[in-house]
N, CA and C of each residue as an Amber inpcrd file, in Angstrom:
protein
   231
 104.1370000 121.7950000 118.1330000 104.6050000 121.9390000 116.7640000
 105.7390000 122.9460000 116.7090000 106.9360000 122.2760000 115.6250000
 107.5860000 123.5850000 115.4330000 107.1650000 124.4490000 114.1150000
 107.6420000 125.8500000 114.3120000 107.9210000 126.6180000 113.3020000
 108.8310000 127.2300000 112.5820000 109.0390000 126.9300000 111.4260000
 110.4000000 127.0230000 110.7010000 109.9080000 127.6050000 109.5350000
 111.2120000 128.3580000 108.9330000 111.4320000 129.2120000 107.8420000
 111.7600000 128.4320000 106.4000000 111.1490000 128.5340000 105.2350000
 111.2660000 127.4480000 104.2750000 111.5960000 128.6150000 102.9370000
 113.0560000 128.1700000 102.1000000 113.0120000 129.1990000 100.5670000
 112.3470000 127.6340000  99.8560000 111.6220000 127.8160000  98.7340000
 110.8010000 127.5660000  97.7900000 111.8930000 128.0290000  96.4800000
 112.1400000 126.9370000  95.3140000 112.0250000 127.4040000  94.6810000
 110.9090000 128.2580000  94.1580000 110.7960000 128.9780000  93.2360000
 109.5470000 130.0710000  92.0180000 108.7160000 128.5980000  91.6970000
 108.9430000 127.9160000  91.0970000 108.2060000 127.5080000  90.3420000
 107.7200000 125.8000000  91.5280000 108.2190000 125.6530000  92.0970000
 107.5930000 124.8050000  93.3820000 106.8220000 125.6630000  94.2220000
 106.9790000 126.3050000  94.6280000 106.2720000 127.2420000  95.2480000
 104.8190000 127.5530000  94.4990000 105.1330000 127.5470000  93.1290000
 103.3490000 128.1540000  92.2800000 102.9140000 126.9000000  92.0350000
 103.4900000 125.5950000  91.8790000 102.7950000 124.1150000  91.4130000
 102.1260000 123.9410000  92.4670000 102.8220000 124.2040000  93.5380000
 102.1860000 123.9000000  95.0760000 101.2520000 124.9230000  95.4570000
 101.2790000 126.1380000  94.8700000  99.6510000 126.4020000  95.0340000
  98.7350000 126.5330000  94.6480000  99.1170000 126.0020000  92.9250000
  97.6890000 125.5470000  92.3830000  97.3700000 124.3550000  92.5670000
  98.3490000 123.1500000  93.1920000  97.3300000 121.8980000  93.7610000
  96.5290000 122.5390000  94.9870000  97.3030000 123.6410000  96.1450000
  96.4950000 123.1170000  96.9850000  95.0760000 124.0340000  96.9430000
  95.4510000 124.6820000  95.8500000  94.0100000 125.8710000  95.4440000
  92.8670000 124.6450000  94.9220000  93.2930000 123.3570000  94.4910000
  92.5580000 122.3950000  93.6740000  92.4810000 121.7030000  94.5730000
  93.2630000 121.0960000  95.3800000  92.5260000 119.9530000  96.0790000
  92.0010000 120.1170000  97.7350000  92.0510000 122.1740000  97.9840000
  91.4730000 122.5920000  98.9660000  92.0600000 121.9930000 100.4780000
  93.0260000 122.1470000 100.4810000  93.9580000 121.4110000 101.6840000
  94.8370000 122.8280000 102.1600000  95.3600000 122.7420000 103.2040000
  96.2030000 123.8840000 104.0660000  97.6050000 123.8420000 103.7680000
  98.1720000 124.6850000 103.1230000  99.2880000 124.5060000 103.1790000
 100.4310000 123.8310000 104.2890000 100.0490000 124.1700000 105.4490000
 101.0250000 123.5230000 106.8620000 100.2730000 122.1800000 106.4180000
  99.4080000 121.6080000 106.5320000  99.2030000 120.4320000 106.2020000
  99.9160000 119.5590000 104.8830000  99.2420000 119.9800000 103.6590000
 100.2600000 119.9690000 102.3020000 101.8590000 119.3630000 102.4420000
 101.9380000 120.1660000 103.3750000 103.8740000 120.2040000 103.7640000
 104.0720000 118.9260000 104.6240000 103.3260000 119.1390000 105.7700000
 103.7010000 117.8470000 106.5680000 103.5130000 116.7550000 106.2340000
 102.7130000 116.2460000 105.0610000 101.9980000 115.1750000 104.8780000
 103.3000000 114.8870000 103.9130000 103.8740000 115.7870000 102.8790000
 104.7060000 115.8240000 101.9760000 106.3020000 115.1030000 102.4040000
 106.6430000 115.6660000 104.0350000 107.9680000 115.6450000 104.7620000
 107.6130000 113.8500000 105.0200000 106.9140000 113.7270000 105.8070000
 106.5750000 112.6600000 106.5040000 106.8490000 111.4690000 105.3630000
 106.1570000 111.9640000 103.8910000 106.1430000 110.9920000 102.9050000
 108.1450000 110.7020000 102.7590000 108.1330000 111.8710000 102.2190000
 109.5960000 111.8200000 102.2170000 110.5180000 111.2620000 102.9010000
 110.3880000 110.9950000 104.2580000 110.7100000 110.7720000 105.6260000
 110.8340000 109.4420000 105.4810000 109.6060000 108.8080000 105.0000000
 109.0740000 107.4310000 105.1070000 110.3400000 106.7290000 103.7820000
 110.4700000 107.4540000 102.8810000 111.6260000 106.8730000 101.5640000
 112.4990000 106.8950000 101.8210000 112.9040000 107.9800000 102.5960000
 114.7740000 108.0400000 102.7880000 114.6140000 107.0580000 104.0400000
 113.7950000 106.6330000 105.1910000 114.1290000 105.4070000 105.7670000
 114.3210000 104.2290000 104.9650000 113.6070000 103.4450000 104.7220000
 113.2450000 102.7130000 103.6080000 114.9910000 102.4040000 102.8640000
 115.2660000 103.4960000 102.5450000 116.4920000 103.7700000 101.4270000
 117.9750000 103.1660000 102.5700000 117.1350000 103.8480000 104.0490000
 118.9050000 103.7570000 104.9710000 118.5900000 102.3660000 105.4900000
 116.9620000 101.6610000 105.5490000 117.4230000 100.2260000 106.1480000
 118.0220000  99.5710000 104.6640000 117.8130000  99.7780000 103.9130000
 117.9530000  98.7300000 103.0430000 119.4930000  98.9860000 102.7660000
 119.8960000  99.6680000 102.6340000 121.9180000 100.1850000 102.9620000
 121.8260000  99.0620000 103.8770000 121.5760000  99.3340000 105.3230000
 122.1660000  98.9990000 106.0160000 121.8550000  97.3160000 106.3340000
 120.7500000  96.9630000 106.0670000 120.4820000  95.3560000 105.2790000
 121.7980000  95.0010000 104.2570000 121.7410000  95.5500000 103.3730000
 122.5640000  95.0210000 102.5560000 124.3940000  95.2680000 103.0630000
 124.9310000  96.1230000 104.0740000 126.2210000  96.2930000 104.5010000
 125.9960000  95.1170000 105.2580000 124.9220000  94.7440000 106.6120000
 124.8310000  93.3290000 107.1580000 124.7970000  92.1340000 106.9620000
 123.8710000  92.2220000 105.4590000 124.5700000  90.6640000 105.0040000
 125.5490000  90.5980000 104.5240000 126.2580000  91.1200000 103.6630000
 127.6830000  90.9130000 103.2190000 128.6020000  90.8610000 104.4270000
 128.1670000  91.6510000 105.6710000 129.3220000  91.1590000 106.7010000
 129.3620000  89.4600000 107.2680000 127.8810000  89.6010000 107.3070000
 128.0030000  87.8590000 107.4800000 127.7420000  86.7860000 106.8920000
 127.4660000  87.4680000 105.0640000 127.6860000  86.1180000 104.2490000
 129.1340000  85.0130000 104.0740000 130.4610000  85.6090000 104.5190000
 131.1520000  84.8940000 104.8320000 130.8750000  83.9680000 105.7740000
 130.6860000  83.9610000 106.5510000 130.5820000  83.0730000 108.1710000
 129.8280000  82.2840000 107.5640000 129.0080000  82.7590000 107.3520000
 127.2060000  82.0730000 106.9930000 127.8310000  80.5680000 105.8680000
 128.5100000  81.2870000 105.0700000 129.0900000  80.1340000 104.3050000
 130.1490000  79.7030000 104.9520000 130.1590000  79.7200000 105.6370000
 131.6640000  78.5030000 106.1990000 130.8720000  77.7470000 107.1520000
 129.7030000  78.1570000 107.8420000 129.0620000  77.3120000 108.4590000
 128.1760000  76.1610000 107.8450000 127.5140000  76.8980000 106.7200000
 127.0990000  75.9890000 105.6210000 127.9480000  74.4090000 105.4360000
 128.9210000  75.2590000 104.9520000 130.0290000  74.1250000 104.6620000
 130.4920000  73.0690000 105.6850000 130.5110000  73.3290000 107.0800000
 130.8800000  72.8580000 108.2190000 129.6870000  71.7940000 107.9920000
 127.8510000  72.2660000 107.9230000 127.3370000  71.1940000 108.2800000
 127.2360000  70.1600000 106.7230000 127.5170000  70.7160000 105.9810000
 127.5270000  69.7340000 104.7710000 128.6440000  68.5650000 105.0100000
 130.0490000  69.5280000 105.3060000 130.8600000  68.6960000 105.7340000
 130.2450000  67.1060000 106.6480000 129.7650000  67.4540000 107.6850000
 129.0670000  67.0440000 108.6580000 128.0770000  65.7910000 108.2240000
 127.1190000  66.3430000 107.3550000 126.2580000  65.1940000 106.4280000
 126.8720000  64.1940000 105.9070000 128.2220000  64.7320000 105.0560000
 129.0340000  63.7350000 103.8000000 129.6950000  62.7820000 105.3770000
 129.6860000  63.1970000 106.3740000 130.3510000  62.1590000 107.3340000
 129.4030000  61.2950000 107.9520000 128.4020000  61.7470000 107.9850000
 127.4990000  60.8790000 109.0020000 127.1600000  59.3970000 107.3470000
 126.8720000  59.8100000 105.9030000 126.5260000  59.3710000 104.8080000
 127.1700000  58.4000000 104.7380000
């Protein structure tokens, strides 16, 4: 594990320790479970960027190939 230095806002700092005074959990725990969550959204947030920069790179193509086999159908028809 590492150990690192954290500023808190005042008033995050006191919300966060009357949950964990209430729901009886460790603060180093509290935190990691908190990062990890966090962790888990901002991925989430960068595939879906990067989903959406990938299809627009190859919704062109994608439609010209489309078109190629339609083309293709109206000939064989």
């Amino acid at each position: 594990m590492k150990t690192l230095s954290l500023k808190l806002d005042d008033l995050v700092f006191e919300e966060t320790e009357e949950l964990l005074n209430k729901i009886k959990m460790p603060r180093n725990r509290y935190f990691n479970e908190a990062i990890q969550y966090y962790n888990n959204i901002q991925q989430k947030k960068f595939l879906k960027k990067q989903l959406i920069l990938e299809s627009k790179l190859v919704a062109k193509e994608s439609m010209a190939i489309l078109n190629e086999f339609e083309s293709l159908e109206e000939d064989e028809g």
